[in-house]
N, CA, C and O atoms as a GROMACS GRO file, in nm:
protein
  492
    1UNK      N    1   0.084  -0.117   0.000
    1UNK     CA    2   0.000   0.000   0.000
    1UNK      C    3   0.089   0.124   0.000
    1UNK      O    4   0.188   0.125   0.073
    2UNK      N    5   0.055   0.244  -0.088
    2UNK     CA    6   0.130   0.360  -0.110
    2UNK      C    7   0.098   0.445  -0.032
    2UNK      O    8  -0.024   0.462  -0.025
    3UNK      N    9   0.179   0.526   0.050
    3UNK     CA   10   0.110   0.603   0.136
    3UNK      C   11   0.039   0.707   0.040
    3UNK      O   12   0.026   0.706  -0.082
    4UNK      N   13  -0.008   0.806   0.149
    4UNK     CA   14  -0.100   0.912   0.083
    4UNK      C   15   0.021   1.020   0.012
    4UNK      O   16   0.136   1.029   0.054
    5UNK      N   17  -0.027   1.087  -0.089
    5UNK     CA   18   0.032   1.154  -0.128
    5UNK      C   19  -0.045   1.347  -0.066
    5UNK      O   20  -0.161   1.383  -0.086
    6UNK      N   21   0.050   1.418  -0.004
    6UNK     CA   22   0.032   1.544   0.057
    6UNK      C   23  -0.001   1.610  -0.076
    6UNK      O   24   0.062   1.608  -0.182
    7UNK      N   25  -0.149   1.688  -0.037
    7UNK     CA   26  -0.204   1.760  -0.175
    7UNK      C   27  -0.116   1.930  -0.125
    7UNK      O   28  -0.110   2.003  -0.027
    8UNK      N   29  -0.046   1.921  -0.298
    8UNK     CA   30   0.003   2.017  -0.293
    8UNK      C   31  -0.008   2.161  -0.352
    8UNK      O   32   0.068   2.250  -0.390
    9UNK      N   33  -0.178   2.132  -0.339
    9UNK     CA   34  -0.296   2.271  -0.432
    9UNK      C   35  -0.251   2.358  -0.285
    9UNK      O   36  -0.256   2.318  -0.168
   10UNK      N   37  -0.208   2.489  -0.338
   10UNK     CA   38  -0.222   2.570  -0.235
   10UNK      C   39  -0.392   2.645  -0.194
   10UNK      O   40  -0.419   2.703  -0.088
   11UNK      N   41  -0.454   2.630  -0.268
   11UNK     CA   42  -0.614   2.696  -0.265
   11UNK      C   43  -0.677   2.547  -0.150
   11UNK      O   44  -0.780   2.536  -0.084
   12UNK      N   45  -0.590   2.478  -0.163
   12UNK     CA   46  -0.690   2.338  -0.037
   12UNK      C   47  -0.533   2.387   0.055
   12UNK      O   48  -0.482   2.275   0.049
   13UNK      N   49  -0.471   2.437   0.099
   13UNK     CA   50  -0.414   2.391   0.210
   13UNK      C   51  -0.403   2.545   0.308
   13UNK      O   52  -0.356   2.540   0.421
   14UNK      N   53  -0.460   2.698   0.240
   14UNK     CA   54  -0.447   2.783   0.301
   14UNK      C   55  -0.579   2.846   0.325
   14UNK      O   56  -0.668   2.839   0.240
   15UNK      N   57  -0.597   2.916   0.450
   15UNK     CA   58  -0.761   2.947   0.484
   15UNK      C   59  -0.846   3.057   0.399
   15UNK      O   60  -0.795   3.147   0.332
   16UNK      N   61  -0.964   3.038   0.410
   16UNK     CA   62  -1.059   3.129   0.328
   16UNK      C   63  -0.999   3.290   0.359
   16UNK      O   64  -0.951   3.335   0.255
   17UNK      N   65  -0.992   3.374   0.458
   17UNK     CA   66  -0.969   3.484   0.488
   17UNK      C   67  -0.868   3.486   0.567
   17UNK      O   68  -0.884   3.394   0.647
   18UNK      N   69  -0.762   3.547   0.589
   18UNK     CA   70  -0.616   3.554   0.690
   18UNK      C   71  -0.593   3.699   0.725
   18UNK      O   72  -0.618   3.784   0.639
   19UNK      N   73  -0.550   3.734   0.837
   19UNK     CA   74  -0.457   3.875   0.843
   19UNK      C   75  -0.327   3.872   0.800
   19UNK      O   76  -0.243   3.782   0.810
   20UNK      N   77  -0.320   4.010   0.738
   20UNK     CA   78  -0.209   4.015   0.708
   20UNK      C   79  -0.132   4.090   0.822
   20UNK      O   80  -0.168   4.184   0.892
   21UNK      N   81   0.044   3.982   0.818
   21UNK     CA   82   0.150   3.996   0.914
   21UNK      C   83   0.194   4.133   0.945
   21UNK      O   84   0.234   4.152   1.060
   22UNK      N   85   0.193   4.254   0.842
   22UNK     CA   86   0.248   4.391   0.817
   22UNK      C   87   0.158   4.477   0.888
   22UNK      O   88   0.200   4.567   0.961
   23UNK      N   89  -0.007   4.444   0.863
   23UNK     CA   90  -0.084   4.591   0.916
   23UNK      C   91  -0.214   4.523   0.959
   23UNK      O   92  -0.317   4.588   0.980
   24UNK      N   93  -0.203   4.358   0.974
   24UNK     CA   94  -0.326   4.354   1.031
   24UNK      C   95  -0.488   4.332   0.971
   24UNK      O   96  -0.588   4.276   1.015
   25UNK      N   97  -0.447   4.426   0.817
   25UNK     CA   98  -0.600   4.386   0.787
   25UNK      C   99  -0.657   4.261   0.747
   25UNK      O  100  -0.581   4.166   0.764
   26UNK      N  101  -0.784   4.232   0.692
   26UNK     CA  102  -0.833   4.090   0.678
   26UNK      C  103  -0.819   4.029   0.518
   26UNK      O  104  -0.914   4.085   0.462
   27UNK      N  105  -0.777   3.975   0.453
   27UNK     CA  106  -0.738   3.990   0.314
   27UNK      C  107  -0.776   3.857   0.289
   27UNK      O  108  -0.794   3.797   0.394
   28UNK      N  109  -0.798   3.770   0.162
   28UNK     CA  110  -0.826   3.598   0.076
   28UNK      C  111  -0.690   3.646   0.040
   28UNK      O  112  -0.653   3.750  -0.014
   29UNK      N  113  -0.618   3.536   0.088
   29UNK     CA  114  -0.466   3.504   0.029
   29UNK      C  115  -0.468   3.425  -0.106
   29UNK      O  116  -0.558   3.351  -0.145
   30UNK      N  117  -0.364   3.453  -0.163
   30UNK     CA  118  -0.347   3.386  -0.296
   30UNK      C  119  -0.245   3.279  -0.262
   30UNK      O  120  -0.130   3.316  -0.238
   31UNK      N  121  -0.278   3.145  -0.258
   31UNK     CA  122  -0.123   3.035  -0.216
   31UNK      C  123  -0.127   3.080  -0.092
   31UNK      O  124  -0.223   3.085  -0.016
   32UNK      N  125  -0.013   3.114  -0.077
   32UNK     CA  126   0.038   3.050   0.057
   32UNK      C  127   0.098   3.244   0.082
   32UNK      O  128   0.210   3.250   0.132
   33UNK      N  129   0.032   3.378   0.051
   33UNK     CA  130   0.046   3.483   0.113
   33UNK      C  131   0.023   3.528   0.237
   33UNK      O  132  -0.093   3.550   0.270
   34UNK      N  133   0.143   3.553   0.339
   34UNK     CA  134   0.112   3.621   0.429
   34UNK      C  135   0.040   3.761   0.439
   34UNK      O  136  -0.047   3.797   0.518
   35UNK      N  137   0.100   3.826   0.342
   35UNK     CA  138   0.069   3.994   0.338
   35UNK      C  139  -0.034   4.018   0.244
   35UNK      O  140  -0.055   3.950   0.144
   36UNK      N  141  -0.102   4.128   0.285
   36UNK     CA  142  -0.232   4.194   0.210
   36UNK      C  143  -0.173   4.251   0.013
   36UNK      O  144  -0.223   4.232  -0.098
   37UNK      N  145  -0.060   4.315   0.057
   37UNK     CA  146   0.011   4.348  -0.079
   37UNK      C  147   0.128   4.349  -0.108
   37UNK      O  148   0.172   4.257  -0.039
   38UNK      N  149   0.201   4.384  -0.157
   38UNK     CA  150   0.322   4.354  -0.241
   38UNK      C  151   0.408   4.520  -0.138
   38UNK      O  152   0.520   4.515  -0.086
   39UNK      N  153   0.337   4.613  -0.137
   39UNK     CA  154   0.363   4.749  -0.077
   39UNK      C  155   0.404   4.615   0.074
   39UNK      O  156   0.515   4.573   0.108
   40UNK      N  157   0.273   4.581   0.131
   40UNK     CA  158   0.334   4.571   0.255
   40UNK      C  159   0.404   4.451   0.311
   40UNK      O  160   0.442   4.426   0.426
   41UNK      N  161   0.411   4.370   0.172
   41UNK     CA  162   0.548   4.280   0.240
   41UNK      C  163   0.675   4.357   0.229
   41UNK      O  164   0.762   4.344   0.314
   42UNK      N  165   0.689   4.433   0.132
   42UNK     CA  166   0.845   4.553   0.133
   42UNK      C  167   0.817   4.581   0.272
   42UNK      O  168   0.879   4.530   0.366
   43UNK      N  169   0.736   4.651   0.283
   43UNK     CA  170   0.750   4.759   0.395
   43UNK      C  171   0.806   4.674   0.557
   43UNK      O  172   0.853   4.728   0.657
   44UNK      N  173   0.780   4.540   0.535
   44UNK     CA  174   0.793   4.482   0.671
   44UNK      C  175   0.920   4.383   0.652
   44UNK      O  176   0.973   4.326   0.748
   45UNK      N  177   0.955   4.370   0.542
   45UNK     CA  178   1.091   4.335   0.506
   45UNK      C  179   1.196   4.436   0.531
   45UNK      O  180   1.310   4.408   0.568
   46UNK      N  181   1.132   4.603   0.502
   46UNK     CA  182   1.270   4.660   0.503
   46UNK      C  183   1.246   4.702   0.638
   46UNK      O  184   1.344   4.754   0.691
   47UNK      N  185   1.146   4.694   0.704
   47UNK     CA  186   1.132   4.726   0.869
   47UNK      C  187   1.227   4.584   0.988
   47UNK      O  188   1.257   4.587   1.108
   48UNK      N  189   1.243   4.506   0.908
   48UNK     CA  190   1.306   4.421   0.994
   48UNK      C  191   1.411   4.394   0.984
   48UNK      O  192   1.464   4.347   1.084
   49UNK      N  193   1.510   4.414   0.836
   49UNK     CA  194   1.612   4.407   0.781
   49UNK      C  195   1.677   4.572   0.816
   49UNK      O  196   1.791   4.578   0.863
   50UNK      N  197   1.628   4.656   0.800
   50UNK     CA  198   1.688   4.806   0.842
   50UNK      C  199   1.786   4.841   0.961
   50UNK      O  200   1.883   4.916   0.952
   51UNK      N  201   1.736   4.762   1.095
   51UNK     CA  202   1.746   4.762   1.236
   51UNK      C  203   1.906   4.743   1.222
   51UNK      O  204   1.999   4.813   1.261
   52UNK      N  205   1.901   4.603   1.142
   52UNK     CA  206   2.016   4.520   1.189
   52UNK      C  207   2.152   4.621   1.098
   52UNK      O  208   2.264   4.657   1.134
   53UNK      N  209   2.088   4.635   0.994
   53UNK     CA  210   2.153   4.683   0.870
   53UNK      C  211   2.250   4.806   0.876
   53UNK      O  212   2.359   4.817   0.819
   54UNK      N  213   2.147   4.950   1.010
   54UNK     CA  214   2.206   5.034   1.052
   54UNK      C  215   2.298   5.046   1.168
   54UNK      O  216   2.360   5.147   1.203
   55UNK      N  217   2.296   4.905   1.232
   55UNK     CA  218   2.398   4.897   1.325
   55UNK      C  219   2.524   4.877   1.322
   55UNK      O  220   2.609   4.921   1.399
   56UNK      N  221   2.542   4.771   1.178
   56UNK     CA  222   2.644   4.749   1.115
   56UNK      C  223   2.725   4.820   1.019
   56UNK      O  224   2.830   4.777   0.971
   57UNK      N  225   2.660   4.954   0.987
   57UNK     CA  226   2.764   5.057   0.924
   57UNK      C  227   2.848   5.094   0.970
   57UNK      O  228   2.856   5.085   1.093
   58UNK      N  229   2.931   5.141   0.910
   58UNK     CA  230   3.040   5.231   1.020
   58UNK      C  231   2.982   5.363   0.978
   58UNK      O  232   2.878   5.382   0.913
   59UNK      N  233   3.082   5.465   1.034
   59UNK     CA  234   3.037   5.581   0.996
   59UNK      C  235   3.055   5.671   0.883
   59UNK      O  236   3.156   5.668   0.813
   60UNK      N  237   2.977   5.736   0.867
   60UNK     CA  238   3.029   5.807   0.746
   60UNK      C  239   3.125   5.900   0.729
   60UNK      O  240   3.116   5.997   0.805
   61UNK      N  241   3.253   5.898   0.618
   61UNK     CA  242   3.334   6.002   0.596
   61UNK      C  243   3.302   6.150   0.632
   61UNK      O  244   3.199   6.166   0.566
   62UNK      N  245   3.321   6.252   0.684
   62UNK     CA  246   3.245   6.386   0.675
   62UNK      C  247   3.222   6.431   0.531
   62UNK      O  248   3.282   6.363   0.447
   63UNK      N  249   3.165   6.508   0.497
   63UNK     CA  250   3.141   6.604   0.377
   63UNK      C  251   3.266   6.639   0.335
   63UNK      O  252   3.359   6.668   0.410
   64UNK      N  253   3.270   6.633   0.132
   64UNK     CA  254   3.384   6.648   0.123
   64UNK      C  255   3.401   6.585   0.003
   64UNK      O  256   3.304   6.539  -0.058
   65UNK      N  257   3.519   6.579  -0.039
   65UNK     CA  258   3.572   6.432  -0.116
   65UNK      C  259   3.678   6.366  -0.049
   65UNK      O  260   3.753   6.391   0.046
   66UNK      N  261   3.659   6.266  -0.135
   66UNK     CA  262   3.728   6.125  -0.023
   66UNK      C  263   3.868   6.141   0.000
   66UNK      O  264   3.930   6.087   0.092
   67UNK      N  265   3.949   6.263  -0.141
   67UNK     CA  266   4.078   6.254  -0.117
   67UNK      C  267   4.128   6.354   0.007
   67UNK      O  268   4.243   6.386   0.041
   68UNK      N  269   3.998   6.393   0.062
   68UNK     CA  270   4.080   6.511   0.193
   68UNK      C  271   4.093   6.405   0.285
   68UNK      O  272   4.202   6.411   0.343
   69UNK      N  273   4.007   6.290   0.328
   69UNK     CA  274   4.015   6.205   0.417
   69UNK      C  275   4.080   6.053   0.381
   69UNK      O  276   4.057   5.941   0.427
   70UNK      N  277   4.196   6.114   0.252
   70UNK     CA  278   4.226   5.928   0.275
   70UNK      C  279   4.386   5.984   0.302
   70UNK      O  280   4.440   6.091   0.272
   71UNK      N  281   4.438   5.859   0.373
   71UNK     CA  282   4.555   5.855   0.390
   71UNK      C  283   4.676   5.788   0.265
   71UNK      O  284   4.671   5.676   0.215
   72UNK      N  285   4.752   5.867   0.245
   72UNK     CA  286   4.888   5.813   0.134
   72UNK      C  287   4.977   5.821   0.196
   72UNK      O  288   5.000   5.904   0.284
   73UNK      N  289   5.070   5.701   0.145
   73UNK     CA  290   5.178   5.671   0.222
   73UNK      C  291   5.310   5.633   0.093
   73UNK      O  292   5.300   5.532   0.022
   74UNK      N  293   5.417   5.723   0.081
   74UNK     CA  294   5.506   5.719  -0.018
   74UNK      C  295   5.605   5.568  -0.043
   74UNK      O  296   5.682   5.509   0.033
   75UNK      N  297   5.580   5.552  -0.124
   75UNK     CA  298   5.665   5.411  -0.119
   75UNK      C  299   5.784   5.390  -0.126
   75UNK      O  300   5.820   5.277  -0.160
   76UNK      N  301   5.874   5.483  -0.098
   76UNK     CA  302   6.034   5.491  -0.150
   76UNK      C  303   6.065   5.555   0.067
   76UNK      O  304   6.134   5.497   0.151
   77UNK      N  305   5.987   5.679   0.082
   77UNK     CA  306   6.047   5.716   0.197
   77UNK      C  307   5.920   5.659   0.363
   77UNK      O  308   5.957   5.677   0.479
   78UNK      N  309   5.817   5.612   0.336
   78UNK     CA  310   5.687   5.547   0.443
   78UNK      C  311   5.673   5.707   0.534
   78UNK      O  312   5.654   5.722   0.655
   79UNK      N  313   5.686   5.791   0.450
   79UNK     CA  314   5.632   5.915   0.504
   79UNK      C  315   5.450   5.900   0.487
   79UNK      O  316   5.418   5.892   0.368
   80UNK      N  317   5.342   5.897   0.577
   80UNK     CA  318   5.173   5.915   0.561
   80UNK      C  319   5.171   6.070   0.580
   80UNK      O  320   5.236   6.142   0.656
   81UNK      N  321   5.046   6.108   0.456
   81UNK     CA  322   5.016   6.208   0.444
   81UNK      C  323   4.831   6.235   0.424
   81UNK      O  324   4.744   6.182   0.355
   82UNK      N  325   4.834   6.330   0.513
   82UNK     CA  326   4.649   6.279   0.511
   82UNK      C  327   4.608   6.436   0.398
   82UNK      O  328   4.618   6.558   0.406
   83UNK      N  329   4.563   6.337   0.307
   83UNK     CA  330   4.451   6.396   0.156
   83UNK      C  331   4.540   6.480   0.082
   83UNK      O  332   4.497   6.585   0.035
   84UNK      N  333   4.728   6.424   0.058
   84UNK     CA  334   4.761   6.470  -0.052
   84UNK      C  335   4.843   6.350  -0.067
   84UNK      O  336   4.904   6.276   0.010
   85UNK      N  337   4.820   6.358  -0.206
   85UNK     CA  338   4.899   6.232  -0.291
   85UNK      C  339   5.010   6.210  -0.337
   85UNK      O  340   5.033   6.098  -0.383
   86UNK      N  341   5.137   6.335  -0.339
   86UNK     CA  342   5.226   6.365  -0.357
   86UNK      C  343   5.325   6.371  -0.242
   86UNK      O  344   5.280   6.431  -0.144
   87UNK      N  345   5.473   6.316  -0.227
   87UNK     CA  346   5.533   6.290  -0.076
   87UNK      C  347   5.594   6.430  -0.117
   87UNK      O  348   5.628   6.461  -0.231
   88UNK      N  349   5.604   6.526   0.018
   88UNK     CA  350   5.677   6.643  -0.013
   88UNK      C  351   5.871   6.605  -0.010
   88UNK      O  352   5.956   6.692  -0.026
   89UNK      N  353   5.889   6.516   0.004
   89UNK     CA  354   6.009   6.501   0.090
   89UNK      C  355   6.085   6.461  -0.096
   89UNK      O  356   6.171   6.516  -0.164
   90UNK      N  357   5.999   6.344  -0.116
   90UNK     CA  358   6.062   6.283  -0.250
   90UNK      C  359   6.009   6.344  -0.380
   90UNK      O  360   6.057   6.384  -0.486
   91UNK      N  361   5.912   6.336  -0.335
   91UNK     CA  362   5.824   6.420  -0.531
   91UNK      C  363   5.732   6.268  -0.566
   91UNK      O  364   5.630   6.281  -0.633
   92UNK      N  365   5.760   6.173  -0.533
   92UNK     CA  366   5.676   6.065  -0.566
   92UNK      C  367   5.534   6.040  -0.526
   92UNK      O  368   5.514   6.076  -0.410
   93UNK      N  369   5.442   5.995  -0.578
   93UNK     CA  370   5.277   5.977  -0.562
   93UNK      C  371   5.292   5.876  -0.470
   93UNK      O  372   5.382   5.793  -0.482
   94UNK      N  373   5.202   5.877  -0.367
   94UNK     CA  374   5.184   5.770  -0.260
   94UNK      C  375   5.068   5.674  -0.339
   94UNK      O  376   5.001   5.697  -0.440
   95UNK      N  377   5.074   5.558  -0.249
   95UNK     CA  378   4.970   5.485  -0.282
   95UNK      C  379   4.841   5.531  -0.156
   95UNK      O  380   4.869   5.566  -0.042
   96UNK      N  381   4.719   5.521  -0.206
   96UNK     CA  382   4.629   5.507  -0.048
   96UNK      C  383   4.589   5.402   0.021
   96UNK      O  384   4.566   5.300  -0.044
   97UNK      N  385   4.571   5.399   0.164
   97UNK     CA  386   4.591   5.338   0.216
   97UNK      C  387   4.467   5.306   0.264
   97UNK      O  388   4.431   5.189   0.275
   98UNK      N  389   4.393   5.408   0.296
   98UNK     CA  390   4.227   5.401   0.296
   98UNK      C  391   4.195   5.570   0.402
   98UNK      O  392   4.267   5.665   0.434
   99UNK      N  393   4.078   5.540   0.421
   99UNK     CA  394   3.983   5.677   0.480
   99UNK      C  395   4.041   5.654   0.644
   99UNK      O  396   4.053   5.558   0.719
  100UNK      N  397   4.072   5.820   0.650
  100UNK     CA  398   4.144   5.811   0.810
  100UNK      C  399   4.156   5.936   0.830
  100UNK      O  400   4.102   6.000   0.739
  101UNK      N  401   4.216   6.015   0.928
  101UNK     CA  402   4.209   6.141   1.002
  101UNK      C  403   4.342   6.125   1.068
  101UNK      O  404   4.410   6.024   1.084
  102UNK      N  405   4.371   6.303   1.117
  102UNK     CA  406   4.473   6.301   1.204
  102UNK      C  407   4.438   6.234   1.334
  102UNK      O  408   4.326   6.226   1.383
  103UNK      N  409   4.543   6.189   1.381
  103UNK     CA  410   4.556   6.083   1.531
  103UNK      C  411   4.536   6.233   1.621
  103UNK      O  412   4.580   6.347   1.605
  104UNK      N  413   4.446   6.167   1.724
  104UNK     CA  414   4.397   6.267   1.848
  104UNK      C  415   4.532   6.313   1.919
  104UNK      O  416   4.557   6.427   1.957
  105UNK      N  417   4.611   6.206   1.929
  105UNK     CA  418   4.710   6.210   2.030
  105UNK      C  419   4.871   6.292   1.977
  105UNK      O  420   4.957   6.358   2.036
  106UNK      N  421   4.857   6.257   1.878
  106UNK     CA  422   5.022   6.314   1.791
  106UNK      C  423   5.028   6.410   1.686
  106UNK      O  424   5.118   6.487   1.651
  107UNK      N  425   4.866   6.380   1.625
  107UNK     CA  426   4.852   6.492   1.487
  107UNK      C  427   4.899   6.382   1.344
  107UNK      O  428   4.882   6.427   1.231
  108UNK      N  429   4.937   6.288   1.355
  108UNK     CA  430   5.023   6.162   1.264
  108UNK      C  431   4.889   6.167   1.196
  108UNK      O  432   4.790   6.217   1.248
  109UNK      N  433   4.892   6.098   1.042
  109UNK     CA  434   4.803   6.044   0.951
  109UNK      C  435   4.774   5.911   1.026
  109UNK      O  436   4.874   5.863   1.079
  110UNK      N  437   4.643   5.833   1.045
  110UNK     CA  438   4.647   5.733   1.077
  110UNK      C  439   4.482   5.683   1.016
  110UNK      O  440   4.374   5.739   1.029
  111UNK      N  441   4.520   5.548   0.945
  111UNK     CA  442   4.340   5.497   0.842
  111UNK      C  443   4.283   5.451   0.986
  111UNK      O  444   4.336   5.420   1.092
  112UNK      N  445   4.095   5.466   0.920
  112UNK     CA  446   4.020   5.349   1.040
  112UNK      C  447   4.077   5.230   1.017
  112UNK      O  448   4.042   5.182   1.125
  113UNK      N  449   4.132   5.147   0.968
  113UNK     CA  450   4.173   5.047   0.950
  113UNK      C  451   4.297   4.998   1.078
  113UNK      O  452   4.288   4.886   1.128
  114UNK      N  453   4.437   5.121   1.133
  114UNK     CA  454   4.477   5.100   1.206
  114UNK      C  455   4.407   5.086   1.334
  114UNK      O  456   4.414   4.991   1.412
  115UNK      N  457   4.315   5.230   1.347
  115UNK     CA  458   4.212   5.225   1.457
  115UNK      C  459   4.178   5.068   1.536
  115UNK      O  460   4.207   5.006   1.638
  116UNK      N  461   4.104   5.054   1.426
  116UNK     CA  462   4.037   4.924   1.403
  116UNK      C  463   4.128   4.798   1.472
  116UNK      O  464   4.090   4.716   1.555
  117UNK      N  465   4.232   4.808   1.424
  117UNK     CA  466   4.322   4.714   1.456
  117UNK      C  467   4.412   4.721   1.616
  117UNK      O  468   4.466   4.635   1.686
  118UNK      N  469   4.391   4.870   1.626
  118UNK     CA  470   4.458   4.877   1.784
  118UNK      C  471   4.333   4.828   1.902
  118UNK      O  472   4.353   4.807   2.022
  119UNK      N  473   4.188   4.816   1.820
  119UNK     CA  474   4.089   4.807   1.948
  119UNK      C  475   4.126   4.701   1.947
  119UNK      O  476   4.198   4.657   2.037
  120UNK      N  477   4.070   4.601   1.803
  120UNK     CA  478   4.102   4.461   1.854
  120UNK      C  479   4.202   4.393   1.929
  120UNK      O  480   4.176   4.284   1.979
  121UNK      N  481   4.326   4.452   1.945
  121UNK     CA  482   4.452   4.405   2.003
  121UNK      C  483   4.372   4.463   2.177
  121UNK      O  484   4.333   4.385   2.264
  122UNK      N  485   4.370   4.568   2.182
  122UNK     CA  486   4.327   4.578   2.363
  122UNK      C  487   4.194   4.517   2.397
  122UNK      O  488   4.157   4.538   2.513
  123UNK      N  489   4.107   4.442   2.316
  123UNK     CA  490   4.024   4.372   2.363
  123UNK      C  491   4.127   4.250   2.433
  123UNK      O  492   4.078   4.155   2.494
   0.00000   0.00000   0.00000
């Protein structure tokens, strides 16, 4: 004997009238729809995905262009220079190193990337 085979009509396996998950109202789903519309499954997708999304940015560069805030570092003398691309010492173009600011403590060029790397070490 074959077992039963699970009917896989969505119009027999989901109820006559449902609320929808986003706002609540009373809607006839099509298949297997949670949401009333297409507007409010976005809207509760980007309401739940947003949260996480804005925690995980870093911050933003200030106003500007990117070359006032990136750091170059000359490849002949390892002189860092924050948002010019040219080493005054040699005449040669640095490479960049990434987006960074003067150090609080010395005034030195230093990327978030070192930042970054000195927290993890004092954790």
């Amino acid at each position: 004997m074959t077992p039963a085979i699970p009917p896989r009509d969505d119009t027999g396996t989901t109820l006559p009238d449902r609320r929808c998950a986003g706002c609540g109202a009373t809607f006839t789903p099509t298949g297997r729809a949670r949401h009333c519309s297409t507007a409010c499954r976005k809207r509760v997708f980007r309401a739940r995905h947003d949260v996480v999304a804005v925690a995980d940015l870093p911050a933003a560069p200030p106003a500007g262009t990117r070359r006032e805030h990136t750091v170059y570092e000359c490849p002949d003398c390892g002189d860092r220079q924050l948002g010019v691309q040219r080493c005054a010492g040699c005449g040669r173009f640095g490479r960049a190193l990434g987006l960074g600011g003067a150090c609080p403590g010395c005034g030195d060029p230093v990327t978030l990337a070192d930042l970054d790397l000195e927290r993890k070490a004092s954790r």
